[in-house]
C-alpha positions, 0 to 999 in steps of 0.5 A: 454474791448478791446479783442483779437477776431478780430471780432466785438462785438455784442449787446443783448437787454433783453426785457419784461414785469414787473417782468418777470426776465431781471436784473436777467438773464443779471446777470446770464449772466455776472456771467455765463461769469465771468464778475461779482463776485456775483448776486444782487438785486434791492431790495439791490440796488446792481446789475448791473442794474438798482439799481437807489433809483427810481428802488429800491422804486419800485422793478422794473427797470426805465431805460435802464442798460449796462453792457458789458463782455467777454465770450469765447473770444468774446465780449458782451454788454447787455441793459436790459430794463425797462418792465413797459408798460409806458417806453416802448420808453425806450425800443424801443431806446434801441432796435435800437442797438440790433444785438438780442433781448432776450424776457424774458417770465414769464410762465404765460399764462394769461400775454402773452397778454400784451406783444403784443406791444412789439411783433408788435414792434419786428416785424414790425421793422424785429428786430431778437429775441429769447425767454426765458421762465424764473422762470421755477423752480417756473412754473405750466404752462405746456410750450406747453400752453405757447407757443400756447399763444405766438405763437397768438401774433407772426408773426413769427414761434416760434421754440421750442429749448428745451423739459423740463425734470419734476420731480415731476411736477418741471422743473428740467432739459431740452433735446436740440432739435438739439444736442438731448443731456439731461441735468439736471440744476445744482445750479449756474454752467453749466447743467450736461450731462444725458441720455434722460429719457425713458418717454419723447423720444417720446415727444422729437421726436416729438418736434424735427420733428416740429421744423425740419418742420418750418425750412424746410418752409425756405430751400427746401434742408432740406423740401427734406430730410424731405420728403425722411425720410433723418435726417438732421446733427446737423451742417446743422440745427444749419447752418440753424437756424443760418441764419433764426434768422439772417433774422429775419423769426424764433424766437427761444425759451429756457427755464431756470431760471435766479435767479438759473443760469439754461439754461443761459449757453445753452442760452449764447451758442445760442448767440455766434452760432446764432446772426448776426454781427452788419452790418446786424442790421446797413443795416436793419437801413439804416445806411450809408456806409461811410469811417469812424464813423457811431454811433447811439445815443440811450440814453442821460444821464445827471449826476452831475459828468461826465455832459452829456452823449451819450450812442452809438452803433458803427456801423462802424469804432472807435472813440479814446478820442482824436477824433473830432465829429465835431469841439467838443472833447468829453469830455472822452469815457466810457464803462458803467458796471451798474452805473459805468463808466469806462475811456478807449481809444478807442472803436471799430465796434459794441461796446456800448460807451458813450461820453461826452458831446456832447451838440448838440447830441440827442437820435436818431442822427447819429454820424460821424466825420463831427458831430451829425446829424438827418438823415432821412433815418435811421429807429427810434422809432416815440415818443409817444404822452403824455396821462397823465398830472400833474399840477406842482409847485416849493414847493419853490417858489425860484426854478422856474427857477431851475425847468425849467433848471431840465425838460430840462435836464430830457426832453433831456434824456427822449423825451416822456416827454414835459411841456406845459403852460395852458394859460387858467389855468395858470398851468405848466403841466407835460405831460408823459406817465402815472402815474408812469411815472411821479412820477419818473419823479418828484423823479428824481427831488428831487434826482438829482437836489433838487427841490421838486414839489407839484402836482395835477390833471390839471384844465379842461380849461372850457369856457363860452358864451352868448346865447341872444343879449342885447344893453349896454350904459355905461359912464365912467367919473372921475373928481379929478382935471385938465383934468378928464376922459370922455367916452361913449359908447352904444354897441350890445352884441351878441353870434357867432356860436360856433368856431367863436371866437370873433368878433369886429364891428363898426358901429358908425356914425356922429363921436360920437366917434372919430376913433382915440377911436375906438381901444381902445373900442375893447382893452376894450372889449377884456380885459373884455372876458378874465374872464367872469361872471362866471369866465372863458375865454368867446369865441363866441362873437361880440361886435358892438360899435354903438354909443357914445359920447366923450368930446374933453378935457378929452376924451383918449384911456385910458376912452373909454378902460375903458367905454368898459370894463364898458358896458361889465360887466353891460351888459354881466350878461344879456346875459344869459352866459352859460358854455361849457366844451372842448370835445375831439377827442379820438381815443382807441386801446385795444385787441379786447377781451376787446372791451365790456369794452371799450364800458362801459368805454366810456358810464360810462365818458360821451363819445359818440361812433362814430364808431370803426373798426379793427385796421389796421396791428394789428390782432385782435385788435379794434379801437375806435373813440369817443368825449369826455369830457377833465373833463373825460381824465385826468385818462383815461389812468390809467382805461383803462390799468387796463381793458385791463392788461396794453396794452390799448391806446389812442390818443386825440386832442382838438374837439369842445366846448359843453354847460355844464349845470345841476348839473355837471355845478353847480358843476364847478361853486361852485368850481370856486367861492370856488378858487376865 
């Protein structure tokens, strides 16, 4: 891996959305380098990337992939991320050790929409990036339409740095807009060098003025020679181009396609001309300058055979195998090549490397040689919170602790990911980012740590209450032999204001009952609440111990408990118990082109609109506020995306109980007796 070129190597993340190309252009890059002998595919499970039973179950890829090579004696480290929508953190930690992003494009206009979260994310994080509008050879959408739509989602200029070259209406070949040099592309090998064609000069010119005209908006000496009718030198606008990438204040965009081999090599040319060292991605993070180590873990990996892995970016210094992090050696250091990791000595600035077992690294920690550490000065990716649910449990029932000890380890690798115990349900739910997620989730437990879960749509934590106040006496008494079992009580049964909770009072007097029976009526009544006459957790209630009478032999905790229990089941089904349903806050950001959708989603799940507003840093989207129903959320998520093409979100937190009544009730109440 190691070099002759005594400058740093850098690191280009590829980025975009589901099937637009990314494993198959960071091959064509590795092959175009020589690192690689032959192009695979997922659906063979042999490329580089991520050829996982998961990727190849779902033609898609799951996890960020490294690969690393050497071209023109510099050094490289791709990271070609997954595009689902649902692993976008993924691709945000990956991105934090990009020096470039490449965005591969699919040249289909209506899909440009969808990529607007990665854009914001580009370029509110000032993360310098280019575009690659791949499949050209299969394209019939003009690029002039594709660049208009892109351009409405980017903040920054896009600067076109090829015209294509069509014969036939196929995209055969391209002009370079700086070198104004044709090439026509050549199956699996560099273009060859051709004449401009006749009939796309003036295009040519003209796309080349534009592009002259943006850089000038950064550089008053070439706006003067623009201005002076001056053609400026190819060096001069490379120089340029070279310095606005770098700022991230342009974004550049080629053309080709990945499976041919077409524009990789004017792309990788673009790399080694344009991208900055690794020192202005490491200022732009707030990484501090010290003497030695400065790393950023940017994923955690656990394997059967090499244990725990910590995939970091070198931003300053090296680190050997024989270093301390800490007061821990790691256990080897790797440069990864797909699913292969290959033992080396040392790695140096700007170099992507994993380290072994490094337990007390986590995702985000800057490493040193005083140890990983969380520094909150360095700019990180804030973790999604969990949209989606799934109720889990161990096919067999040997595997609990197993399943536990698995989600951890998935939870280090994967902090979009969280477990949470209903108390009300008594489910484990698995929380994540949205159906597939999770079903990738539960395939790696099988895979990797063999243990196979049964799922299903979580149970809504329904509640009930009372809504009329009844007086109660009940005795308790038992009599088998030596002292017996004696306790009365009369209590007053009442509903509270919703959110009050529960409320215990006494109001005895004469000491009917002794005070030292006074806790355990209020134990009994508790313990009575925790499943109600219609079979849910009963909130809202005071309970007024007001009289009772005791024996002095047999009287104990254990006969008043019992006697409160007693008078809560004969008096609580003469309360009028009602049943009432969790609503949430729920706040929808969509494109504001879909805000009449999101309208009739929320009506058609019960939701009531409170208000909503243009979401604040993002032009021309919307923002919703709404209540609704727990019952209505489980697979909100999974509409919503299919109304607004993957992009529409939501945030929810628990509200307020409402009273659940009609047929919806009856419906509930049948299916709890049903359980039961």
């Amino acid at each position: 891996m190691t070099s002759k070129s005594a400058e740093p190597a850098r690191c280009a993340v590829i980025v975009g959305p589901y099937t637009s190309g990314k494993t198959t252009l960071m091959e064509a890059l590795l092959h175009a380098a020589g690192a690689i002998g032959r192009k695979g595919s997922i659906t063979e499970g042999n490329t580089v990337g991520d050829a996982s039973a998961e990727a190849r179950d779902r033609l898609m890829g799951v996890e960020a992939n490294f690969a690393h090579c050497e071209y023109l004696g510099e050094r490289w480290f791709f990271i070609d991320c997954p595009g689902s929508i649902e692993l976008a953190y993924e691709s945000q930690s990956a991105l934090m050790a990009a020096d470039v992003a490449i965005v591969v494009i699919p040249p289909e206009v209506d899909r440009v929409l969808a990529m607007a979260p990665l854009f914001k994310f580009l370029d509110d994080h000032q993360i310098p990036h280019l575009l690659f509008i791949g499949k050209t050879d299969k394209a019939s959408t003009r690029v002039r339409d594709v660049m208009e739509a892109l351009q409405s989602i980017s903040t920054r200029p896009l600067l076109l740095r090829q015209v294509p070259i069509r014969d036939d209406d196929r995209i055969t070949g391209f002009v370079d807009l700086v070198s104004e040099r044709a090439y026509r592309y050549k199956e699996g090998g560099p273009s060859d060098l051709i004449e401009i064609p006749e009939d796309i000069k003036s295009r040519e010119g003209e796309a080349r003025q534009e592009m002259l005209e943006s850089l000038a908006d950064f550089d008053d000496d070439l706006l003067e020679q623009l201005l002076e009718d001056r053609v400026p030198g190819s060096d001069e606008v490379y120089n340029q181009l070279s310095k606005d990438l770098a700022e991230d204040l342009i974004v550049p965009v080629f053309m080709g396609s990945g499976e041919h081999g077409n524009g990789v090599t004017r792309l990788f040319k673009a790399l080694r001309h344009d991208v900055p060292p690794p020192s202005v991605a490491a200022n732009r993070m707030g990484i501090p300058v010290n003497g030695g180590l400065s790393a950023s873990v940017i994923k955690t990996i656990n394997q059967q055979h090499t244990g725990k892995l910590s995939v970091a970016r070198i931003w300053r210094g090296e680190v050997t195998e024989t270093a301390m992090i800490g007061d821990v050696k790691p256990s080897g250091l790797y440069a990864l090549m797909g699913g292969d990791c290959q033992k080396i000595t040392v790695a140096r600035e700007g170099e992507l490397v994993a380290l072994g077992r490094l337990q007390d690294a986590k995702t985000g920690n800057l490493l040193t040689l005083a140890g990983p550490s969380e520094n909150p000065d360095i700019i990180w990716p804030e973790v999604p919170r969990p949209v989606y649910a799934l109720a889990i449990t161990p096919r067999n029932r040997q595997d609990d602790v197993k399943l536990s000890a698995s989600i951890a380890r998935l939870i280090e690798e994967d902090p979009t990911l969280s477990v949470q115990h209903n108390h009300d349900t008594h489910q484990m739910l698995l929380w994540g980012q949205g159906e597939i997620h999770l079903k990738i989730v539960i395939d790696r437990l099988k895979s990797r740590y063999n243990v196979e879960v049964d799922a299903a749509s979580p149970q809504t934590a329904y509640k009930e209450t009372i809504k009329k106040q009844v007086s109660q006496r009940s005795r308790f008494k038992r009599q088998s032999g030596g002292h017996g079992q004696f306790g009365d009580v009369q209590v007053e049964i009442k509903p509270m204001r919703r959110g009050e909770g529960f409320e215990f009072v006494d109001k005895v007097v004469g000491g009917s009952v002794p005070k030292q029976y006074i806790s355990a009526v209020e134990a009994g009544a508790k313990e009575y609440l925790t499943c109600g006459p219609l079979g849910f957790p009963v909130v809202d209630v005071s309970v007024t111990l007001v009289d009772g009478q005791h024996h002095s032999v047999d009287s104990s905790d254990q006969a008043f408990k019992s006697a409160a229990r007693l008078a809560m089941s004969e008096g609580f089904p003469q309360c009028s118990p009602v049943l009432l349903e969790p609503i949430y806050e729920v706040v929808i950001s969509v494109p504001a082109e879909f805000t009449a959708r999101v309208h009739g989603l929320v009506s058609s799940r019960r939701g009531q609109i409170l208000g909503f507003e243009a979401k604040s840093g993002w032009e021309s989207w919307d923002e919703f506020k709404c209540h609704m129903p727990q019952a209505e959320l489980h697979d909100l998520i999974i509409e919503l995306r299919s109304l607004t093409i993957g992009v529409g979100s939501f945030e929810s937190q628990f509200d307020h109980l409402q009273e659940l009544t009609g047929k919806l009730a009856d419906r509930v109440l049948e299916s709890q007796q049903i359980e039961h």
